[in-house]
C-alpha positions as CSV (number, residue, x, y, z in Angstrom):
1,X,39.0,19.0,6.8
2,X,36.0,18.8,4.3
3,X,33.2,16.8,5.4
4,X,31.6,15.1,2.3
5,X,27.4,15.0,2.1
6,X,26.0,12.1,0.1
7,X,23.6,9.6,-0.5
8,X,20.6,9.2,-1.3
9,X,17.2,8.2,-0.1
10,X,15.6,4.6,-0.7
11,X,11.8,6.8,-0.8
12,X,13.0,7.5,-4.6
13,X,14.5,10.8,-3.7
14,X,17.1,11.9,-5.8
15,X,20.8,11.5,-4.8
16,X,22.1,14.1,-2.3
17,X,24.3,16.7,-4.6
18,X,27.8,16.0,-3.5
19,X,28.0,18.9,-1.5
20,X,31.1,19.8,1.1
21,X,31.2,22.0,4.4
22,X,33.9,23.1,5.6
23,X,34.6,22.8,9.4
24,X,36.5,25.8,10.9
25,X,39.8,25.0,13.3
26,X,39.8,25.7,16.7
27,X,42.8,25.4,19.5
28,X,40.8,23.5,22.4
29,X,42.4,21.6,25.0
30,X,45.7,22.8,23.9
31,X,45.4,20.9,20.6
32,X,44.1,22.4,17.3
33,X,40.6,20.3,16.2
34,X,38.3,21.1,13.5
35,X,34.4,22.0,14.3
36,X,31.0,22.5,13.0
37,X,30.5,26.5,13.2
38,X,27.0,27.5,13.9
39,X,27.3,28.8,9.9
40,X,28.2,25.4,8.8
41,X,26.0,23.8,10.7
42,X,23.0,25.7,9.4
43,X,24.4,24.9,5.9
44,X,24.2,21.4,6.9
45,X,20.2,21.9,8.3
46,X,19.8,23.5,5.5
47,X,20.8,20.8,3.3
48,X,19.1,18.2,5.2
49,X,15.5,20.2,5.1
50,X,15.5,20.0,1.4
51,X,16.1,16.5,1.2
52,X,13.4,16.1,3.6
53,X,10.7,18.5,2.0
54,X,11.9,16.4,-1.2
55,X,10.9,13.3,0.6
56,X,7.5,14.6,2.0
57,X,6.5,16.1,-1.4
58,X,7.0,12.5,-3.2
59,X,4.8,10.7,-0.8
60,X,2.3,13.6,-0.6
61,X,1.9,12.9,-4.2
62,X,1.8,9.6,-4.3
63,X,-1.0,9.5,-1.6
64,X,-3.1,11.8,-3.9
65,X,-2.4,9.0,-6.4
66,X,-3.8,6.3,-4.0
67,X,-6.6,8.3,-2.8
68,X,-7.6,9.2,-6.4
69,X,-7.9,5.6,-7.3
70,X,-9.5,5.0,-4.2
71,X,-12.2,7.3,-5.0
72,X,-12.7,5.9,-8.2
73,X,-12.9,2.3,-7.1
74,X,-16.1,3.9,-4.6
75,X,-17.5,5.8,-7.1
76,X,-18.0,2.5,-9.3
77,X,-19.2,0.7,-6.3
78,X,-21.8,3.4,-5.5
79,X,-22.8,3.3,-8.6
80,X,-23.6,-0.2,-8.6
81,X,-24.2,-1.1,-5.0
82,X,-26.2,0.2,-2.1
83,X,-24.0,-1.1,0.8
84,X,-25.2,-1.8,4.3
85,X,-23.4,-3.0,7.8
86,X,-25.5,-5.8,8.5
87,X,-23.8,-7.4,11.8
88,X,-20.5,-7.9,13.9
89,X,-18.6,-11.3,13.7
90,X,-15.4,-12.9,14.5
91,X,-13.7,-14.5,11.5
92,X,-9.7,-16.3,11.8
93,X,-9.9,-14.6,15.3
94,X,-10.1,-10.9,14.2
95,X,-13.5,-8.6,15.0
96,X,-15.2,-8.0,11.6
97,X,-18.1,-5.9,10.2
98,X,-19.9,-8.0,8.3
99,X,-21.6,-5.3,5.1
100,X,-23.8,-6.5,3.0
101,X,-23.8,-5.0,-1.0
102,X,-27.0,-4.8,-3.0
103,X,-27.1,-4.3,-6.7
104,X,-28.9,-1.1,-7.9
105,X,-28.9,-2.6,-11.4
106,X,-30.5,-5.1,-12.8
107,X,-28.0,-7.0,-14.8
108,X,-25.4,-6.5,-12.1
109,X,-23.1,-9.7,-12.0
110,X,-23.5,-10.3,-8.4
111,X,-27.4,-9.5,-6.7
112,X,-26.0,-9.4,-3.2
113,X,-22.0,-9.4,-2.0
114,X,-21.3,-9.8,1.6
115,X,-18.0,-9.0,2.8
116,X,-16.1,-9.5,6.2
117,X,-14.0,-7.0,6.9
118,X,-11.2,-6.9,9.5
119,X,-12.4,-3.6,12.0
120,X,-8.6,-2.9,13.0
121,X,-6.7,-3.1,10.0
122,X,-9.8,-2.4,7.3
123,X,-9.2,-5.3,5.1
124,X,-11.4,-8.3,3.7
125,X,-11.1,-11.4,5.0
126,X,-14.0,-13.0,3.3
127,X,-16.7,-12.1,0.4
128,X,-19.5,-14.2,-0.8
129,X,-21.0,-13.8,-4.0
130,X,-24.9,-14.5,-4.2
131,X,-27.4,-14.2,-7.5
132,X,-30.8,-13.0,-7.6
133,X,-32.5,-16.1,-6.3
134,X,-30.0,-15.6,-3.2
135,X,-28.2,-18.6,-3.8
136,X,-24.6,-18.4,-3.1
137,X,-22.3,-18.7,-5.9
138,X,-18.8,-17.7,-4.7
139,X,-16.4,-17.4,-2.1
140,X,-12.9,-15.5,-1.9
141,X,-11.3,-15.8,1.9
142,X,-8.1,-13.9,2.5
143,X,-5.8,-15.4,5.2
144,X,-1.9,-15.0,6.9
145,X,-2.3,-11.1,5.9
146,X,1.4,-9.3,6.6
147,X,2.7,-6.1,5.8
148,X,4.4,-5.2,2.9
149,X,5.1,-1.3,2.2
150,X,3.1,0.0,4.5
151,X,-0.1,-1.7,3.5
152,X,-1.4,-5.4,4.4
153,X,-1.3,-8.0,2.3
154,X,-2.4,-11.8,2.4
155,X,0.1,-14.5,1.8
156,X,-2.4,-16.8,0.8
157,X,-6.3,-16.5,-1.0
158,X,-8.8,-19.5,-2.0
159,X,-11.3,-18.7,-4.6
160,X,-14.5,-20.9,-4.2
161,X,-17.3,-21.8,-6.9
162,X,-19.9,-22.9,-5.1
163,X,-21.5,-24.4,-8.1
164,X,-18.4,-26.8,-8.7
165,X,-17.1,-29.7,-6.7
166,X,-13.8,-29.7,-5.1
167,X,-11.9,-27.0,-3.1
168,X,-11.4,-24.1,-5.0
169,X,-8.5,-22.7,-6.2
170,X,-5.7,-21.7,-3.9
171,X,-3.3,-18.7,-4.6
172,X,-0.2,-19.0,-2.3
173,X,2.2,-15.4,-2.3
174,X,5.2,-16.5,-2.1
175,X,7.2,-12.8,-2.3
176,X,5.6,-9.5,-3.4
177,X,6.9,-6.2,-4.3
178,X,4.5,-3.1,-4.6
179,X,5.4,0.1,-6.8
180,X,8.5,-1.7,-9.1
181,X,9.0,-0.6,-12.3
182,X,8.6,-3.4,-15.0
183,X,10.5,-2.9,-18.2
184,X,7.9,-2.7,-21.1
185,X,8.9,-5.9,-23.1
186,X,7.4,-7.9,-20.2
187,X,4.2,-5.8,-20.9
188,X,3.3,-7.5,-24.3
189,X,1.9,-10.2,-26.3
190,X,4.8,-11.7,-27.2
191,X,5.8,-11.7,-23.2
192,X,3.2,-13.8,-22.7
193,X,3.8,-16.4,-24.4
């Protein structure tokens, strides 16, 4: 009996090579039955490990990726913000920090930013937006946050301008997917359209 190894991994792996072990025949019990051998079965360990390593390697990289553009994103932010934890608050239940960003620049968009972040799962639930004379001029809140490939995401944001009448503008996720490939005709002009 040949007992066929295949698949393949949904972390983008390759497929498993179609590989075959062989189990040896044994008389046991007065009937003949087939077995792994302790060769086989290394061949089988063997097999598995690679995958594995495969497996690790792919998200090893990819977290260089992330923390890259991670360190990019702060770099910017340094560049143009001195920040500072200014206080503790609840906000929609959850302990926050509440850190306060001020411009180093002169002609930065924003003078101040003020951001609520969630202490457990490191996210922002809330940023203001303020101008030089310290007047607020907008507000992004973050809410129903779930996650979705290992990271949390919110189902639902509202964008404020504090200048402006009305509500805001509400952005409701109805289903997000993180890391698909998008074919390139949806990635022009014309796409748009």
């Amino acid at each position: 009996m040949l007992i066929g190894i295949w698949g393949e991994f949904t972390a983008g792996v390759p497929d498993w090579k179609a590989t075959q072990i062989t189990l040896s025949k044994v008389e046991a019990f007065g009937k003949n039955v087939e077995i792994l051998t302790y060769e086989n079965l290394s061949q089988l360990v063997r097999l598995v490990n690679e995958e594995m390593d495969a497996a690790a390697d792919e998200y090893r990289e990819r977290l260089d990726g992330i923390t890259v553009e991670l360190d990019n994103v702060n770099r910017r932010l340094e560049r143009l913000y001195d920040a500072v934890v200014i206080g503790e608050e609840t906000y929609q239940d959850r302990p926050c920090w509440i850190v306060e960003l001020n411009a180093k620049i002169p002609d930065a968009s924003y003078q101040m930013r003020k951001t609520w972040v969630d202490k457990k799962r490191y996210v922002p639930l809330k940023e203001e937006l303020y101008a030089k004379s310290g007047k607020l001029l907008k507000r992004t809140e973050l809410f129903d946050f779930k996650r979705v490939d290992n990271r949390w995401f919110p189902d639902r944001m509202v964008f404020k301008d504090m200048l402006k009448k009305g509500e805001g503008t509400e952005f409701i996720i109805v289903s997000i997917e993180f890391d698909t490939n998008i074919p390139e005709h949806l990635l022009t002009k014309a796409a748009l359209r």
